[in-house]
ZADRENVEX-566118 format. One record per residue (C-alpha): residue in one letter; y, z, x. Coordinates in steps of 0.02 Angstrom, whole numbers. Example, Ala and Ser with C-alpha at 12.3 -4.5 7.8 and 13.67 -1.06 7.14 Angstrom:
<nodes>
  res       Y       Z       X
    A    -225     390     615
    S     -53     357     684
</nodes>
This chain:
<nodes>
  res       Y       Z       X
    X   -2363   -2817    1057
    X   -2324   -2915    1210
    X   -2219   -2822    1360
    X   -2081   -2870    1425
    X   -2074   -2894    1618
    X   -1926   -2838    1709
    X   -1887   -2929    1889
    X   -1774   -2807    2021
    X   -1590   -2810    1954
    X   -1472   -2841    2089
    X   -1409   -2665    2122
    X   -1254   -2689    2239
    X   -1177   -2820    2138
    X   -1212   -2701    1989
    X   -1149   -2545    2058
    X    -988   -2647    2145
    X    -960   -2712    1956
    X    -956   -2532    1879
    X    -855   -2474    2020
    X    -718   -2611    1982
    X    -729   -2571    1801
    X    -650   -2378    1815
    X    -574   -2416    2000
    X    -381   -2468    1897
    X    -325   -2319    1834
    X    -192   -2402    1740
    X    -327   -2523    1629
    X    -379   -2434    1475
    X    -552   -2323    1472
    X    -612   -2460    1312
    X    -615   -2595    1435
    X    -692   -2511    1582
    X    -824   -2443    1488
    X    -863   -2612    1383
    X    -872   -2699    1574
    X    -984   -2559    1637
    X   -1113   -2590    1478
    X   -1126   -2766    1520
    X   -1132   -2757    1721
    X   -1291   -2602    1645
    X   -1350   -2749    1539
    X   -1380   -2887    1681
    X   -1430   -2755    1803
    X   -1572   -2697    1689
    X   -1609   -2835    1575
    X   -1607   -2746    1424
    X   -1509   -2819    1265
    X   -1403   -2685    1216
    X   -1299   -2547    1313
    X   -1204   -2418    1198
    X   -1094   -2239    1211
    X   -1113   -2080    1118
    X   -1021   -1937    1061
    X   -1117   -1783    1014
    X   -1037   -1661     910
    X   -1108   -1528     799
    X   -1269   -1574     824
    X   -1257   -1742     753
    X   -1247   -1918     861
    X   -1095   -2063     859
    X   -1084   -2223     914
    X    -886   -2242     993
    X    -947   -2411    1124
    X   -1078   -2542    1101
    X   -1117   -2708    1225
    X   -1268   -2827    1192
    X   -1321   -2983    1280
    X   -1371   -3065    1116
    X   -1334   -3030     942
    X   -1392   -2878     854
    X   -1386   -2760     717
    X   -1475   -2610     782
    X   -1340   -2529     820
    X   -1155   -2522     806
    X    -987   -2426     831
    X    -986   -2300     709
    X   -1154   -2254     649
    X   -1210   -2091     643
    X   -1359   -1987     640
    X   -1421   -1818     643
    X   -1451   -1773     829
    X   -1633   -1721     809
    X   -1672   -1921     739
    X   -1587   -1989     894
    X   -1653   -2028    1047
    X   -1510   -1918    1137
    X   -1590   -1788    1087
    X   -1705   -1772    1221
    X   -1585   -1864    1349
    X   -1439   -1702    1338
    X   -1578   -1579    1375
    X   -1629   -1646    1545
    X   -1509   -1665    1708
    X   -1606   -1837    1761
    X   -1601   -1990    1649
    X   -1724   -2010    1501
    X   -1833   -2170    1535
    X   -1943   -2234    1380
    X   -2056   -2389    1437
    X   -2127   -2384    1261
    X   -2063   -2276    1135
    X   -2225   -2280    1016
    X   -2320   -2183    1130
    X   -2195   -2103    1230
    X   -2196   -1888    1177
    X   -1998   -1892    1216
    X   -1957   -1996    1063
    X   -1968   -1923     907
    X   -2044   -2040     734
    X   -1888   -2011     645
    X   -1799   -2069     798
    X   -1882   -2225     834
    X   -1867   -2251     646
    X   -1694   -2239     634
    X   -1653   -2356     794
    X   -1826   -2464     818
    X   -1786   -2485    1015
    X   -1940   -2499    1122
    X   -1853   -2477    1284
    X   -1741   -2329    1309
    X   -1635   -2262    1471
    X   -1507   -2139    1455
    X   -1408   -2025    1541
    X   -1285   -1870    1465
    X   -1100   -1876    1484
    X   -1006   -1739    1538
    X    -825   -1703    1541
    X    -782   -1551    1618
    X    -922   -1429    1598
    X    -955   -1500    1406
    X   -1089   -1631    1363
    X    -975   -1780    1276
    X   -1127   -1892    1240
    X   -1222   -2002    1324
    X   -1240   -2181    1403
    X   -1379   -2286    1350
    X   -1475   -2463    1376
    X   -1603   -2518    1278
    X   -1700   -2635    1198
    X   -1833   -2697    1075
    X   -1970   -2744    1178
    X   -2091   -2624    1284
    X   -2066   -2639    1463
    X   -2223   -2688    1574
    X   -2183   -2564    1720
    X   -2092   -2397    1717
    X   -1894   -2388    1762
    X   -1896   -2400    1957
    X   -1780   -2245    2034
    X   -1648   -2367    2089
    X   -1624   -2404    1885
    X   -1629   -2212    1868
    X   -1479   -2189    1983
    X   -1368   -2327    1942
    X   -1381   -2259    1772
    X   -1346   -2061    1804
    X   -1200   -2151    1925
    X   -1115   -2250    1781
    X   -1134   -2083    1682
    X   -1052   -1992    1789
    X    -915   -2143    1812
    X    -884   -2132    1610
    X    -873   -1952    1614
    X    -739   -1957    1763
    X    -639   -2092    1651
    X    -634   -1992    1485
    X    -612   -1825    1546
    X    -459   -1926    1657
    X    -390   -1994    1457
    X    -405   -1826    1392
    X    -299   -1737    1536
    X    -185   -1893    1510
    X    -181   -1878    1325
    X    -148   -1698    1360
    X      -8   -1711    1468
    X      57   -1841    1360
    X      40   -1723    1216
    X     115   -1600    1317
    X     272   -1680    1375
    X     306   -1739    1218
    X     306   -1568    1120
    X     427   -1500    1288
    X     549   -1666    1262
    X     528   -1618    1065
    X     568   -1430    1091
    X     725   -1485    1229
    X     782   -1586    1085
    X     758   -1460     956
    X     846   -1293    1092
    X     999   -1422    1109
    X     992   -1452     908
    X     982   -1288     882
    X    1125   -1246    1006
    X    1245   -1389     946
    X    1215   -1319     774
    X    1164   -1127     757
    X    1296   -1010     731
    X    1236    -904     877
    X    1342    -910    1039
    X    1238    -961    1172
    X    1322    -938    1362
    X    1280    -949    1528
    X    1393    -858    1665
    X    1421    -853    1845
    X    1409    -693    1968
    X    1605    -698    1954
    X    1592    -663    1761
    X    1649    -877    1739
    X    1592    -966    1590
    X    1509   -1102    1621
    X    1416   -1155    1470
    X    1459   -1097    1315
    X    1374   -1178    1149
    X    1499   -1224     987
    X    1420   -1051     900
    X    1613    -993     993
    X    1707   -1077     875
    X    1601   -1033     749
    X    1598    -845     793
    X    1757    -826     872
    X    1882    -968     829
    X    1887   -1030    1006
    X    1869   -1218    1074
    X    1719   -1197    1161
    X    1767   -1345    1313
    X    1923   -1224    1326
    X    1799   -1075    1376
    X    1721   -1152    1501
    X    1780   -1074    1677
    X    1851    -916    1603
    X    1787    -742    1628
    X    1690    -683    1475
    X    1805    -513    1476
    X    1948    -629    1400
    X    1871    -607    1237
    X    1796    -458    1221
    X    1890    -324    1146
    X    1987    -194    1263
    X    1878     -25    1186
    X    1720    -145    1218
    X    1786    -188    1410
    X    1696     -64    1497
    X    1511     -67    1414
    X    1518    -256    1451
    X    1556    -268    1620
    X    1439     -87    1632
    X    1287    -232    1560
    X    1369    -362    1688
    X    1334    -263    1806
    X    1147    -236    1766
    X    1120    -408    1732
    X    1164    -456    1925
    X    1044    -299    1971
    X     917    -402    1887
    X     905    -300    1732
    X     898    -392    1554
    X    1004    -344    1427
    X     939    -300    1225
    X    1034    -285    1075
    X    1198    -224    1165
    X    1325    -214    1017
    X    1524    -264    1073
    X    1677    -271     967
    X    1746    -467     988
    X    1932    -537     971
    X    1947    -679     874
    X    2082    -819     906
    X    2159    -735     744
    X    2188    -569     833
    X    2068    -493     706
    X    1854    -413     774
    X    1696    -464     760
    X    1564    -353     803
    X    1426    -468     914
    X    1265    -411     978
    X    1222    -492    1137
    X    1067    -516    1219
    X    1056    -558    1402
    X     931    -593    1537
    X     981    -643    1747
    X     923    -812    1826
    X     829    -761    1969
    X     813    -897    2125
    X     741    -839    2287
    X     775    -675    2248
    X     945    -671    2200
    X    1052    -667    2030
    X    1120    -840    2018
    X    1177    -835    1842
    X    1172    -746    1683
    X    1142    -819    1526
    X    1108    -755    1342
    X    1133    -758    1155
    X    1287    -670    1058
    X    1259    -669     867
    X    1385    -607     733
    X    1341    -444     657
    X    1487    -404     575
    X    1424    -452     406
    X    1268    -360     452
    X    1341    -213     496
    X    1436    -207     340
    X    1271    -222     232
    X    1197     -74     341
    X    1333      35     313
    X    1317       7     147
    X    1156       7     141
    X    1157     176     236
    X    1259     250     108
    X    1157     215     -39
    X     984     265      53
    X    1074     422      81
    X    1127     443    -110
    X     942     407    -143
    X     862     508     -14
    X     978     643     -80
    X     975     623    -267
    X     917     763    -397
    X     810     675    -463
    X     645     593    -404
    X     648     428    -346
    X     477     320    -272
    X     468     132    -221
    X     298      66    -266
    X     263    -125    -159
    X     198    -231    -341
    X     152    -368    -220
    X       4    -255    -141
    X    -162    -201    -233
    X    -145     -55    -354
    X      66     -25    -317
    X      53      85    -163
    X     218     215    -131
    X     313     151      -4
    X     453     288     -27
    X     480     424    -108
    X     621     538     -87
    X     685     720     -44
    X     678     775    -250
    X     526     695    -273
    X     430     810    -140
    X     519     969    -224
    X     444     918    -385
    X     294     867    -370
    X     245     984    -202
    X     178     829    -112
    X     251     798      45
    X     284     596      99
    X     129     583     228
    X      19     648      85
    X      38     489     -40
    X     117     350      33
    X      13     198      16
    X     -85     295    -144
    X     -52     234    -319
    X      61     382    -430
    X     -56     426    -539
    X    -119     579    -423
    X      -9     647    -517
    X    -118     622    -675
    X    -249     750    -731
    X    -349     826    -888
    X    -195     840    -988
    X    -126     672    -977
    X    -121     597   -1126
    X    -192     423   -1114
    X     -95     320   -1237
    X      66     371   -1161
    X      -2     312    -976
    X     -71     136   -1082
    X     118     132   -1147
    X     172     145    -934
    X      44       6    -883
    X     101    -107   -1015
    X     270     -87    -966
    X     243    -119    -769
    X     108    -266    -804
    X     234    -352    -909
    X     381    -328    -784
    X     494    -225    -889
    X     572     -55    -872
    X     478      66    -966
    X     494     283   -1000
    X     369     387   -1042
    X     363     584   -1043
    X     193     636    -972
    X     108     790    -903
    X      82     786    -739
    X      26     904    -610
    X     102     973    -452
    X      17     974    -278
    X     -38    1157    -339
    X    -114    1105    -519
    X      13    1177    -608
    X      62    1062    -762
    X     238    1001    -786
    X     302     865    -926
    X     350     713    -821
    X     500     603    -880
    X     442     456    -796
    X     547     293    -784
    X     469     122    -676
    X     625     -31    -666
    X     537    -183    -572
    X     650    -266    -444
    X     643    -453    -412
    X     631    -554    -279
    X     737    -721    -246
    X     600    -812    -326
    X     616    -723    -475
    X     452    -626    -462
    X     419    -427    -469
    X     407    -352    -280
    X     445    -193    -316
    X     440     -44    -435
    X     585      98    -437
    X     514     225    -514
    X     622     403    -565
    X     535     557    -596
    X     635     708    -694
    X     557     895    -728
    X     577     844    -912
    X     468    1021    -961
    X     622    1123   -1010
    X     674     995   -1130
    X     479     948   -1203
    X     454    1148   -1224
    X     597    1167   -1305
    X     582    1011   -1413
    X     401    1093   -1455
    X     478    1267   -1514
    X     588    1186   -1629
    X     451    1071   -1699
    X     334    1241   -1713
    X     479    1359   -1789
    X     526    1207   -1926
    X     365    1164   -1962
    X     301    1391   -1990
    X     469    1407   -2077
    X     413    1239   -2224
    X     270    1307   -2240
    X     277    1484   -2272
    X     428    1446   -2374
    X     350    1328   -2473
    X     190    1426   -2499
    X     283    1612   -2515
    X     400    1529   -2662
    X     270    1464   -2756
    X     173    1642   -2733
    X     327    1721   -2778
    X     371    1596   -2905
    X     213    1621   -2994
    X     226    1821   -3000
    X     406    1797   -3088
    X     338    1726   -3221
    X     201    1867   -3246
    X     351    1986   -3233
    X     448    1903   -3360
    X     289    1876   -3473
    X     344    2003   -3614
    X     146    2021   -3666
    X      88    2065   -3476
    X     -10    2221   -3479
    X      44    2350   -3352
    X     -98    2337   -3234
    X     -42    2145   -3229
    X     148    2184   -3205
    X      76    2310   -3067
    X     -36    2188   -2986
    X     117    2062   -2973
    X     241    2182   -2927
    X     134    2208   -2778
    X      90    2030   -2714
    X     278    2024   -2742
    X     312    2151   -2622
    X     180    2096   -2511
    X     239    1928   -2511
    X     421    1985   -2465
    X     372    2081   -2306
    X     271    1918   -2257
    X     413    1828   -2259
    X     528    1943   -2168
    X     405    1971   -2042
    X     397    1784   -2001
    X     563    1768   -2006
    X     578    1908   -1881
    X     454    1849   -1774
    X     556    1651   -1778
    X     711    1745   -1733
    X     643    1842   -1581
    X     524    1695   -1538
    X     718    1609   -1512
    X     807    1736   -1448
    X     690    1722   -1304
    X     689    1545   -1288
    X     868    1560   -1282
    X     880    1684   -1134
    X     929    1609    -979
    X     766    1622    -857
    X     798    1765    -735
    X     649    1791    -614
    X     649    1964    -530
    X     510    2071    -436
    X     396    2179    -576
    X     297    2307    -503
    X     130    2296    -579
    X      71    2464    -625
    X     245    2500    -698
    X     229    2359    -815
    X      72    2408    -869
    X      85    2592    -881
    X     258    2562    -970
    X     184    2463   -1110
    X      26    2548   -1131
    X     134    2703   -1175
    X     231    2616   -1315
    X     101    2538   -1395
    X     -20    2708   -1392
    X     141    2801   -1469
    X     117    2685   -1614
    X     -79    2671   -1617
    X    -132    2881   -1589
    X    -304    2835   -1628
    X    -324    2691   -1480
    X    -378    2690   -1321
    X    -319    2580   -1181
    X    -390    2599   -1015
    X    -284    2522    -876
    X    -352    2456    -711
    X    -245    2413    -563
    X    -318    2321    -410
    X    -156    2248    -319
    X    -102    2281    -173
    X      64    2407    -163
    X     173    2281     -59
    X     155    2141    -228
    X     231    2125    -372
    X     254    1977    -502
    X     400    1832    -484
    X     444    1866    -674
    X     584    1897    -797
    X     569    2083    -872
    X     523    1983   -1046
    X     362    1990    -979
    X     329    2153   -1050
    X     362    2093   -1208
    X     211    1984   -1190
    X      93    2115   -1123
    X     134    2212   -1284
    X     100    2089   -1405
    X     -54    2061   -1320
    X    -129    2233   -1335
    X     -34    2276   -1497
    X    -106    2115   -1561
    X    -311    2164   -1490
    X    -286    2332   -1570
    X    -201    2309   -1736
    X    -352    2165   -1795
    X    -461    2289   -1732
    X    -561    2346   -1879
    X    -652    2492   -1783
    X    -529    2668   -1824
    X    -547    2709   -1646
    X    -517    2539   -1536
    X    -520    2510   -1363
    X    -433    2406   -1259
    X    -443    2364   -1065
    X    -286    2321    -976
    X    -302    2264    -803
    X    -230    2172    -666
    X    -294    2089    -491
    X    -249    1985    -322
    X    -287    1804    -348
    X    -248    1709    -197
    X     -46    1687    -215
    X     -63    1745    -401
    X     -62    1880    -521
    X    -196    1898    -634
    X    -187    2011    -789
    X    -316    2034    -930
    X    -320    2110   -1077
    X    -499    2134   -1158
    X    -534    2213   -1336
    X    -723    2267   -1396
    X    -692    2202   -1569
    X    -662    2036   -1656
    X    -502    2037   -1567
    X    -369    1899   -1592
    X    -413    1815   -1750
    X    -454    1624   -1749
    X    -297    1559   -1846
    X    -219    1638   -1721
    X    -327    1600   -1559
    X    -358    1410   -1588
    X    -168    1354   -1526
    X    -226    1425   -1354
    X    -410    1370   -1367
    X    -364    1189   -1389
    X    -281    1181   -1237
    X    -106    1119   -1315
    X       0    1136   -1476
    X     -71    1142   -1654
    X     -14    1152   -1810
    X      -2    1332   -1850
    X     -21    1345   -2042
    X      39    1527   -2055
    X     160    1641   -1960
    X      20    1744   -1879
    X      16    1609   -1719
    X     194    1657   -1677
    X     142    1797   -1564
    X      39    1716   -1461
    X     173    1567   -1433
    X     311    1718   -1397
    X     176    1753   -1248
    X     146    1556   -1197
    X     329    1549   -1203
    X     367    1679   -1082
    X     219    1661    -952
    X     212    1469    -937
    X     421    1491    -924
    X     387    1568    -754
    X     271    1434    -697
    X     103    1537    -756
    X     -35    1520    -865
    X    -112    1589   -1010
    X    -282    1582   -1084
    X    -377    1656   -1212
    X    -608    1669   -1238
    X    -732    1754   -1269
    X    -789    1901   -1173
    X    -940    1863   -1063
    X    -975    2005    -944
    X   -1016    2188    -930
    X    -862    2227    -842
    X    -770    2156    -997
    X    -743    2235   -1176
    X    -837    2137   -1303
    X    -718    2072   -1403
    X    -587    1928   -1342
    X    -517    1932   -1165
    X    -330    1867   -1146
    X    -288    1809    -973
    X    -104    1786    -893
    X     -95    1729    -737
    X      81    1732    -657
    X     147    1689    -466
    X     165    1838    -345
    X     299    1892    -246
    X     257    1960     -71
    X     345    2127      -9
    X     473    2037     108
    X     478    1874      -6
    X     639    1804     -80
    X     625    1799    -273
    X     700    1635    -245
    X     559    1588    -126
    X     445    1655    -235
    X     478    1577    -415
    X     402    1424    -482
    X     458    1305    -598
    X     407    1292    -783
    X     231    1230    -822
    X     184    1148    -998
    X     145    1260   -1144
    X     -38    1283   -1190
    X    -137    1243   -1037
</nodes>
């Protein structure tokens, strides 16, 4: 390899050339730098002279000079920083000198690889306090002798030269930028005033128009060139006088003006309500002007009124009503109203932004909630009666309606959704399915029973044992059917009452019953065990005894033992009534138990169920419960334990404080 010897550049001719090259600010950076490459060429005697830009780690060429012609490099390429010989040359403050690059350490193999130059100076580039790139001279040949420091310095002074001229471009190219987007945005405000319906103004201390955009006519009616020296007062509206000279007023004490609503004439003689929007021009201290924008509201404040009405009719409704956002994750609650909060017992902090079914629990039937989402996800109204449950778990049947609401575009934004206490009507509706379906049956069975025995009676060869037998199931068969029959009609007769809550005292429910139904069993027992305090009672229509009786006529009279025993007792359950009645024998038979055990309403295939739907009836009517298992304790008979649980009423309660609303049958 033969080295290339480098004879002393001349460095004042060299230096007076760069200084030339950047010295007219009014020549463009391209050329300065392209004439400082080539003065770095000659200076140096290298063949090639080139400018970087270094961004995210990787190397451009943006400027390239040579004395002679070569491919090595050129504008544009690119490389990864770490295979360029930059590299090295950002991480330093003095230049980079390479006399040869095959056994220099500061140029890496991929480097020299990529570019092949022997001989390598460089110096960084900054503009501002960033590193742009870098200057560099090189060339193909190894030098003979190191870069003097006079080399060193001429090259960390054009650096610095190039840096000066492109951070000048960018603060150019900046301003530029800069006073274009204000001329663009002075065009646009004067567009915008010329066109928008607004009323802009500007006023003097002495309350004289002197600008006033076309948004007057628009507004008002007025030739806006007609306005101009006028006091503002000539168009406002004599009630809305004194509030606007009142803001005048603040406005030359320096205080803006927000949202100040006036009542404008038109040049019809007719108003326009305007909301104005001021702020004071300020020089040396003192109020020079006032100037603002005045839009029409009138149309707004139509639509609020109205708008104000109907939120009110909503917020007041009977029934529930909830807006759900459909253009949010899961359908959060954005509103819910007044009714909604009295049904459920959730107030509006506790589930906005929650999806409605909190409202769902055990008893929910899931079909009916698939029938909902299918509904919503296909954007159509849908209704559905579930059961839901109330803040305080109590079970109610739901009539639940969702209408979407579209947007302009067409699509679903919102969901109303309109809740109803539909319980009344679903119990009801569930009596009448009950009474038809105990009536069909026991009809249809008890005819062909009675049917059947006819014939025997009729049968001249019948023994008399036979016509004895038949004559009995006859009998038999008759008082079956009258007692289910009485049993259907008091089962509606209550159902028909109207619901009247009132205050029972405890122990004088019990007692009372327990003495009725011992009159008619001599040969019972019925303990009775009170544990509530004197100052409660139970929120409860007097039907309620009705239901205690059935329950402990019921435990004794499918008592096979000829002395039963039942315990009656009642207890404080937080802001509840609890009353049990346990029996020590087999105790409510199955047939009749399994309606209650299922946890909702069965097909009852004989009459015997009626009783314990006369006590669902009347309990869950007053918003309780009623449940019936197996004893499992020592303190409890050990038969079947019937439990009623019923809302309390304090001793200085309202009854009307006190009640609660229905709650499904069979919970």
């Amino acid at each position: 390899m033969s080295l290339k010897h480098v004879p002393p550049g001349d460095d004042r001719s060299a230096r007076q050339a760069v200084y030339e090259a950047f010295a007219d600010r009014n020549r463009p950076v391209e050329e300065a730098i392209a004439q400082a490459l080539d003065a770095g060429i000659d200076r140096l005697d290298v063949s090639l002279g080139f400018l970087t830009e270094i961004t995210d780690d990787r190397q451009t060429i943006t400027a390239v000079q040579t004395a002679e012609p070569a491919d090595s490099v050129a504008v544009g390429d690119s490389c990864p920083l770490d295979q360029a010989y930059c590299r090295q040359t950002i991480r330093q403050d003095s230049p980079l000198c390479v006399q040869d690059a095959v056994t220099s350490s500061d140029v890496s193999e991929a480097a020299y690889e990529t570019f092949g130059l022997d001989t390598y100076i460089g110096a960084k580039v900054v503009t501002g306090d960033d590193v742009h790139g870098t200057v560099c001279f090189a060339d193909t040949e190894p030098r003979a002798e190191p870069f003097p420091e006079a080399d060193q310095l001429f090259v960390e002074l054009l650096a610095r030269l190039v840096g000066g001229a492109l951070e000048r471009r960018e603060y150019e190219e900046t301003l530029t930028a800069q006073n274009e987007r204000l001329r663009t945005e002075t065009e646009r405000a004067q567009r915008i005033a010329d066109t928008t319906f607004d009323l802009l103004f500007r006023i003097t201390p002495d309350t004289q128009l002197t600008y006033v955009s076309s948004g007057l006519h628009a507004i008002l009616g007025y030739d806006p060139a007609d306005a101009i020296g006028t006091p503002f007062t000539e168009y406002i509206a004599p009630q809305s006088v004194p509030a606007a000279v009142d803001a005048f007023e603040r406005l030359l004490d320096a205080e803006p003006v927000r949202n100040l609503e006036l009542t404008a004439e038109t040049a019809t003689d007719e108003s326009a309500v305007i909301e104005v929007n001021a702020t004071p021009v300020v020089e040396d201290g003192t109020v020079e002007a006032v100037q603002g924008v005045a839009r029409d509201v009138t149309a707004r404040r139509a639509r609020e009124a109205e708008l104000r009405l109907k939120t009110r009719a909503i917020d007041d409704a009977t029934v529930g009503v909830t807006i759900a956002d459909a253009t949010r994750e899961d359908n959060p609650l954005i509103y819910l109203n007044h009714a909604f909060e009295e049904l459920t017992g959730y107030a509006a902090d506790e589930v906005l932004g929650r999806n409605c079914r909190f409202l769902q629990g055990p008893a929910t039937d899931d079909e009916r909630v698939e029938t909902l989402r299918a509904g919503i996800d296909a954007g159509e109204p849908v209704s559905v009666d579930l059961v839901n449950y109330r803040a305080n778990g109590a079970p109610f049947w739901n009539n639940v309606r969702v209408v979407p609401v579209e947007d302009e575009a067409g699509d679903t934004s919102h969901f109303v959704g309109f809740q109803e206490d539909a319980t009344d009507r679903v119990r009801t509706q569930r009596l009448i399915e009950l009474l038809n379906r105990v009536l069909r049956h026991n009809l249809r069975n008890d005819l062909n029973v009675l049917s059947g025995y006819g014939e025997l009676l009729s049968d001249p060869d019948a023994d008399a044992d036979t016509t004895a037998n038949a004559g009995r199931v006859v009998r038999e068969t008759v008082a079956k059917l009258t007692s289910v029959s009485e049993q259907v009609r008091e089962l509606e007769a209550i159902a028909r009452q109207e619901r009247e809550p009132t205050r029972l005292d405890v122990a004088d429910l019990l007692y009372g019953v327990v003495a009725d139904v011992e009159a008619n069993h001599p040969d019972a027992t019925v303990d009775v065990h009170v544990d509530v305090a004197t100052d409660r009672g139970i929120c409860a229509g007097v039907e309620l005894e009705r239901a205690v009786e059935e329950l402990v006529d019921n435990a004794l009279t499918h008592d096979a033992n000829p002395s039963p025993r039942v315990r009656v007792s009642a207890r404080d359950v937080d802001d509840a009534i609890v009353l049990t009645v346990a029996d020590d024998g087999p105790g409510i038979p199955p047939v009749e138990a399994s309606a209650v055990e299922a946890g909702r309403e069965t097909t009852i295939e004989h009459g015997d169920g009626l009783g314990l739907w006369l006590v669902n009836w009347i309990v869950t009517r007053y918003g309780g419960s009623f449940q019936l298992r197996p004893a499992v304790d020592a303190d409890e008979a050990s038969g079947t334990v019937a439990t009623v649980r019923l809302p309390s009423i304090e001793a200085e309660q309202s009854v009307d404080d006190a009640v609660r609303p229905h709650t499904t049958l069979f919970q």
